[in-house]
C-alpha positions as CSV (number, residue, x, y, z in Angstrom):
1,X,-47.2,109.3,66.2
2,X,-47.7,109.7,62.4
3,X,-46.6,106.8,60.4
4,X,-43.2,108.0,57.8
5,X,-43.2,106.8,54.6
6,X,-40.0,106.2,52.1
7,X,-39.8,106.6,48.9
8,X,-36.9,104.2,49.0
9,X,-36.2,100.9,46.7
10,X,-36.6,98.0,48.9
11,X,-33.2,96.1,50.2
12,X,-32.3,93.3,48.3
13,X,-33.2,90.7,51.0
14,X,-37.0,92.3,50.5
15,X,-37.0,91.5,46.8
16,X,-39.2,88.6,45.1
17,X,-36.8,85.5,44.5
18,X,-36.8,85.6,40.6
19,X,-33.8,83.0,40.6
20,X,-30.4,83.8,39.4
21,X,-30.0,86.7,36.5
22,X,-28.6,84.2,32.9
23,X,-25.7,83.8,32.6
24,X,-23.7,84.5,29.5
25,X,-23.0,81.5,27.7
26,X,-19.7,80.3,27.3
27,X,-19.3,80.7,23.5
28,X,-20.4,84.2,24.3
29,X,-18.3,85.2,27.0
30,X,-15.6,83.9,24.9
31,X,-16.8,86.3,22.3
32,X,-17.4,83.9,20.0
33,X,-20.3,83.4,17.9
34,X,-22.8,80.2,16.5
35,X,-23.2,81.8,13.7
36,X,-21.3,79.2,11.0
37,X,-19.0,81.0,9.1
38,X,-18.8,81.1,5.0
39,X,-15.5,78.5,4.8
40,X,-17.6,76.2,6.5
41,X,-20.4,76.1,4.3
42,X,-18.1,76.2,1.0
43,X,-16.6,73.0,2.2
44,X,-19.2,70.9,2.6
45,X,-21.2,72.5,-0.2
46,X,-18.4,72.0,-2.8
47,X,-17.8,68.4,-2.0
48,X,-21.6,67.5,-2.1
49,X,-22.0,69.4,-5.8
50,X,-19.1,67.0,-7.1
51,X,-20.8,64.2,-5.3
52,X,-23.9,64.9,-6.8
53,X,-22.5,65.8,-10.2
54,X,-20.1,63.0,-10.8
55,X,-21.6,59.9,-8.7
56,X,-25.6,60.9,-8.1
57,X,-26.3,62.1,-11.7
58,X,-24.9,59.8,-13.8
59,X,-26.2,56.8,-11.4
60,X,-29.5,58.4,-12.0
61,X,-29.2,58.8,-16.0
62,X,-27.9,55.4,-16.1
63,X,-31.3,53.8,-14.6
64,X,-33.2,55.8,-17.2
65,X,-30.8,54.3,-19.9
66,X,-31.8,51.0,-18.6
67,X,-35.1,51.2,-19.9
68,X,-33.9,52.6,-23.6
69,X,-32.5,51.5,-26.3
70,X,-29.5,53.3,-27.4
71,X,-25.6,53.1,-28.8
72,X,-24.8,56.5,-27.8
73,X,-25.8,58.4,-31.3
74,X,-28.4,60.3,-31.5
75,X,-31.8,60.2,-29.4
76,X,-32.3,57.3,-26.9
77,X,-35.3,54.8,-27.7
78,X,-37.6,53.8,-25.1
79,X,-38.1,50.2,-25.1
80,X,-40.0,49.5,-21.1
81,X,-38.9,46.7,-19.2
82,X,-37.2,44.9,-22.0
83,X,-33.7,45.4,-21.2
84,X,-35.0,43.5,-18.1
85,X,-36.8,40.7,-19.5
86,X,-33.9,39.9,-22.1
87,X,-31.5,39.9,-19.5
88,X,-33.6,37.4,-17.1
89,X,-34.0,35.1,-20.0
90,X,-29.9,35.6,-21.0
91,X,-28.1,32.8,-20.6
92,X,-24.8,34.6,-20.1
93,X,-26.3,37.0,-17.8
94,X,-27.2,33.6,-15.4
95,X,-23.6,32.5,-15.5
96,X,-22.2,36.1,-14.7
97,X,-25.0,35.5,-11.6
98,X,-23.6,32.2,-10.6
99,X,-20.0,33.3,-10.9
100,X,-20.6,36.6,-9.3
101,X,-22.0,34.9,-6.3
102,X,-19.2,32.6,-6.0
103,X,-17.0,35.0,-6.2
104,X,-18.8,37.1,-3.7
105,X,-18.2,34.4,-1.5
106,X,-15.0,33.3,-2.5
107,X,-13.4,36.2,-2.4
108,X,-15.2,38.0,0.7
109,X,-14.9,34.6,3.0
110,X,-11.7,33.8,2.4
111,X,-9.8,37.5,2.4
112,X,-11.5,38.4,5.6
113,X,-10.8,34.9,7.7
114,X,-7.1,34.9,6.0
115,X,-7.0,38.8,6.8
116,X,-8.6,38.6,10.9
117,X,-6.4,35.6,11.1
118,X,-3.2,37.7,10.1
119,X,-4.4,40.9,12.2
120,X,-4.7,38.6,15.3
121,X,-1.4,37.0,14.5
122,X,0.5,40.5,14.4
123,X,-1.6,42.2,17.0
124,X,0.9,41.5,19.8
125,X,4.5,43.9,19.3
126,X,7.4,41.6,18.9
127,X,10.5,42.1,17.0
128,X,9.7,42.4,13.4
129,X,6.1,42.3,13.6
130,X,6.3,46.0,11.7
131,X,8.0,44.4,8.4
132,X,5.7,41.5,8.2
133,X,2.8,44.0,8.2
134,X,4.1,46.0,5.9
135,X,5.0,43.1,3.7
136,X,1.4,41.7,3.5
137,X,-0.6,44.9,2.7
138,X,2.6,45.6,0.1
139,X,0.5,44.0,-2.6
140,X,-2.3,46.8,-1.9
141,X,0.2,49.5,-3.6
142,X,-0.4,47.8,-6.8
143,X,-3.9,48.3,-8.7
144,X,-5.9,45.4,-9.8
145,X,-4.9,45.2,-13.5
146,X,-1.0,45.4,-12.3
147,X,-1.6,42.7,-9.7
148,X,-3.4,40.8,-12.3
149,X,-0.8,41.0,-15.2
150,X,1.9,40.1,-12.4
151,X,-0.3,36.5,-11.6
152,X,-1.0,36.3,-15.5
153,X,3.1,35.3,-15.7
154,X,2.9,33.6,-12.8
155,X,-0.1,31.1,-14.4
156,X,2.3,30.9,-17.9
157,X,2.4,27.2,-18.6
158,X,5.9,27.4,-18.0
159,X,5.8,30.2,-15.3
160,X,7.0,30.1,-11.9
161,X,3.7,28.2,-10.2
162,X,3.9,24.9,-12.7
163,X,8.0,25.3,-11.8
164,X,7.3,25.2,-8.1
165,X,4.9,22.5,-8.1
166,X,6.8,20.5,-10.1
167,X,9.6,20.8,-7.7
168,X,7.8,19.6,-4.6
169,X,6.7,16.4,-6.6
170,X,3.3,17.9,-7.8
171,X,3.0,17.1,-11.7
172,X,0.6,19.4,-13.6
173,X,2.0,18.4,-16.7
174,X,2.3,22.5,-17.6
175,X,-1.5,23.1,-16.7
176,X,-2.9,26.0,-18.7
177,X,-4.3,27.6,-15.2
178,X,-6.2,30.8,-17.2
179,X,-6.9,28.6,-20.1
180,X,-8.6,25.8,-18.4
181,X,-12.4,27.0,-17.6
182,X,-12.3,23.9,-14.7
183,X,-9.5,26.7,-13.1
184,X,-9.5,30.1,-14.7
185,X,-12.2,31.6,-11.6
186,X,-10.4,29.6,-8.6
187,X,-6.5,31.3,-10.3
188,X,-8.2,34.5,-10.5
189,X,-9.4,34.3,-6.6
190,X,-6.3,33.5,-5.5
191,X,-4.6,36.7,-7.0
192,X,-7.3,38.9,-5.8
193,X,-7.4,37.2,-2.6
194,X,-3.4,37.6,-2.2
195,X,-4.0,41.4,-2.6
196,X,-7.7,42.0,-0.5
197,X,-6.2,40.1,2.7
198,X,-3.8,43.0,3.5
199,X,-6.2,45.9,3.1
200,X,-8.5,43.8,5.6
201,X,-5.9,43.0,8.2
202,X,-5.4,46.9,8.7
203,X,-8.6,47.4,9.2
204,X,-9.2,44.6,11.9
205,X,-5.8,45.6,13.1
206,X,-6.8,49.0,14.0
207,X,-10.1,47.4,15.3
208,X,-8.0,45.4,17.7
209,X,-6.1,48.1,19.0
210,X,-9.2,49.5,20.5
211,X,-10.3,46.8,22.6
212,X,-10.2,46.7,26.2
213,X,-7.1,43.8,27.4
214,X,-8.3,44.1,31.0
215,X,-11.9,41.9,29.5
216,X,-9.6,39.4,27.8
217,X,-7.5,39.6,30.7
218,X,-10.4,39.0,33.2
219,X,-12.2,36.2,30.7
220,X,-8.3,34.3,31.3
221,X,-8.9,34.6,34.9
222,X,-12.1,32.9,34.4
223,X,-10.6,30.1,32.5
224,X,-11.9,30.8,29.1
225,X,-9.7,29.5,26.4
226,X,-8.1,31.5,24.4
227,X,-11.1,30.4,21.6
228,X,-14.3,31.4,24.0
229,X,-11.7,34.9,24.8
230,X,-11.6,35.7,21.1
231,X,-15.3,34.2,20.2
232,X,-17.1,36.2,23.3
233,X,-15.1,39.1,24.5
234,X,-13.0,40.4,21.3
235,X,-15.7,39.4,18.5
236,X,-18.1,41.7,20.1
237,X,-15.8,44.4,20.0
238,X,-15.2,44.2,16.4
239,X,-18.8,45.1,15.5
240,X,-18.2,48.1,14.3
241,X,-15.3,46.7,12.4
242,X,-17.2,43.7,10.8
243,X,-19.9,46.5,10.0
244,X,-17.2,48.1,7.3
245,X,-15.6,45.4,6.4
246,X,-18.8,43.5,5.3
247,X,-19.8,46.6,3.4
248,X,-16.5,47.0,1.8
249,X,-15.8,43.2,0.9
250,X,-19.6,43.4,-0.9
251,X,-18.8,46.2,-3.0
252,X,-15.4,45.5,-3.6
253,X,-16.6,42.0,-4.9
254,X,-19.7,43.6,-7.2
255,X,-17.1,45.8,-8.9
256,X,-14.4,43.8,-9.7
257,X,-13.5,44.4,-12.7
258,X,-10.0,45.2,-13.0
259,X,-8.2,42.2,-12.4
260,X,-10.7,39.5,-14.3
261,X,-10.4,41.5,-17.2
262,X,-6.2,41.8,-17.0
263,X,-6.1,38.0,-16.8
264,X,-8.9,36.4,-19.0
265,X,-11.7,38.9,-19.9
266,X,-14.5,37.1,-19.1
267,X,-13.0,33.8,-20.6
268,X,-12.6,30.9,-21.5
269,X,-16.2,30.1,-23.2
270,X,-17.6,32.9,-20.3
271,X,-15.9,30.8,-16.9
272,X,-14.9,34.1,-15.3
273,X,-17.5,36.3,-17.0
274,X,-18.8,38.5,-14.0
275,X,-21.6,41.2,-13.8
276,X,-19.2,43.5,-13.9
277,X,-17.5,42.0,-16.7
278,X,-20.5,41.1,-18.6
279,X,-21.8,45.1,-18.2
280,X,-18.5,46.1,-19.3
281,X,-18.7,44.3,-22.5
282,X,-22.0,44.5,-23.7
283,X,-22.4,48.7,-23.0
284,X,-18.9,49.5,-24.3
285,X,-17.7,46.3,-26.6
286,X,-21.3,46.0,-28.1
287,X,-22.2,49.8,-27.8
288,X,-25.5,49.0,-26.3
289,X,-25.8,51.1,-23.1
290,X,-29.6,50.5,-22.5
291,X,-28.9,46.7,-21.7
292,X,-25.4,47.5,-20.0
293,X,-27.4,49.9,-17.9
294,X,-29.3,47.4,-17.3
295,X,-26.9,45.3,-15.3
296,X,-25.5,47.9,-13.9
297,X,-29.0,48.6,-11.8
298,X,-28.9,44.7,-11.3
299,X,-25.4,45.2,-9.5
300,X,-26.4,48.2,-7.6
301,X,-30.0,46.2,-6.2
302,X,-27.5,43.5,-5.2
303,X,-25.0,45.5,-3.5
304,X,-27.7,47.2,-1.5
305,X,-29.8,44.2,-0.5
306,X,-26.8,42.7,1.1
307,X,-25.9,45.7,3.0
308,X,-29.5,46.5,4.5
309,X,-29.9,42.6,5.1
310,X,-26.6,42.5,6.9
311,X,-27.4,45.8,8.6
312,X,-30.8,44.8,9.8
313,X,-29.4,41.4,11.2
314,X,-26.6,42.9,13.2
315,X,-29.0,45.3,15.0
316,X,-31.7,42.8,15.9
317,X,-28.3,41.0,17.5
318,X,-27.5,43.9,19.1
319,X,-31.2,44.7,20.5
């Protein structure tokens, strides 16, 4: 019997097993698109110009000031490293250092214990626990000059702090607090102190309202104390936390300017005089912007050494 051929396409049971046909992807079948669209690149490009214009660019000019010579008429004078080795060998320079560095850790220590104690304090809701917040970071509404003129009264010889004192037995005699080099820096921590603790209780406030209570809960159980729950099960959870605040306490405390220069400008016989300060007066007072520039790069080294070296340290803990 002769053999019949067909021409036919094989059934679908006798085709090769290529897999499954694609599949549309979801983007597509929604009809929409990776391609990014204009708006999206005009807002980030925008903000990154102004970024680069107004903080970049004139960081950059200002460490090529640093090794000129200039008061801001006519052509800049190139001088080398001299700015650099006249400010080494500057005796003011070396107190702004030493009172920099105790204010570093004057005012970062103290506003951040004082502020993690007050955020663990009000962490729990109780009646009233919204006014007291709002009542410490209230000082935060007013800049660092205000707040500094407001604690320049409060220091008067006959201001309200001498009055207190006095009441409560404490005879200071009318102590010139701003006047008195012994006190000037410790009056001025205090103020900025009073306003930097609220602005770091709402951060570790909203730190603490992402921890997990069933850990702390658990670590009870265990009989941890209340110290061993907060040192090894809500620490930990702060890392993040501690990560900005570190960073924000160090350049908040390289910058301060405002509030030294509202109560003493640098004074009495240089007692408060801070980098900041110091840069401050001798680009702008003394109109020479190579050796202000100068400082500035100083400051800037300093801010950035302590952030990588905290940085580094907190991820070899974590490894």
């Amino acid at each position: 019997m002769a053999n019949v051929t067909s021409d036919a396409p094989p059934l679908a049971a006798d085709r090769p097993d290529d897999g499954p046909p694609p599949r549309r992807g979801l983007l597509a079948r929604r009809g929409v698109t990776s391609r990014v669209p204009p708006v999206i690149w005009v807002l980030l490009l925008v903000p990154l110009a102004v970024e680069l214009f107004w903080v970049f660019w004139p960081a950059f000019n200002s460490f090529q000031l640093s090794f000129t010579k200039w008061n801001g008429v006519g052509a800049a004078q190139p001088v080398g490293l001299k700015n650099y080795r006249t400010l080494f060998a500057d005796p003011v320079f070396h107190t702004a250092i030493k009172n920099t560095v105790i204010w570093a850790i004057g005012f970062g220590g103290l506003s951040v214990l004082i502020g993690l104690a007050l955020a663990v304090a009000l962490n729990r809701p109780r009646r009233g626990v919204g006014i007291y917040r709002s009542a410490i970071y209230l000082p935060m509404v007013f800049s660092l000059a205000v707040t500094g003129l407001f604690w320049r009264v409060l220091y008067q010889p006959d201001g309200p702090i001498n009055t207190v004192l006095a009441a409560i037995g404490v005879d200071t005699g009318e102590h010139q607090w701003l006047a008195d080099p012994r006190t000037a820096l410790a009056a001025i921590l205090v103020a900025a102190i009073w306003r930097q603790a609220g602005y770091i209780m709402v951060l570790y406030l909203a730190g603490l309202k992402g921890c997990d209570p069933s850990l702390e809960e658990a670590a009870a159980v265990d009989g941890a104390t209340a110290w061993q729950r907060f040192r090894f099960v809500v620490m930990p959870q702060l890392k993040n936390v501690n990560t900005v605040v570190f960073a924000v306490t160090v350049i908040d405390s390289l910058r301060t300017f405002d509030i030294v220069w509202a109560m003493t400008r640098g004074g009495p016989y240089d007692s408060t005089q801070l980098l900041s300060t110091y840069m401050y007066q001798v680009g702008f007072s003394l109109v020479n912007l190579g050796y202000g520039s100068a400082i500035a790069v100083v400051i800037f080294v300093l801010a950035i050494a302590f952030i990588i070296t905290y940085l580094v340290r907190a991820t070899r803990e974590e490894d």
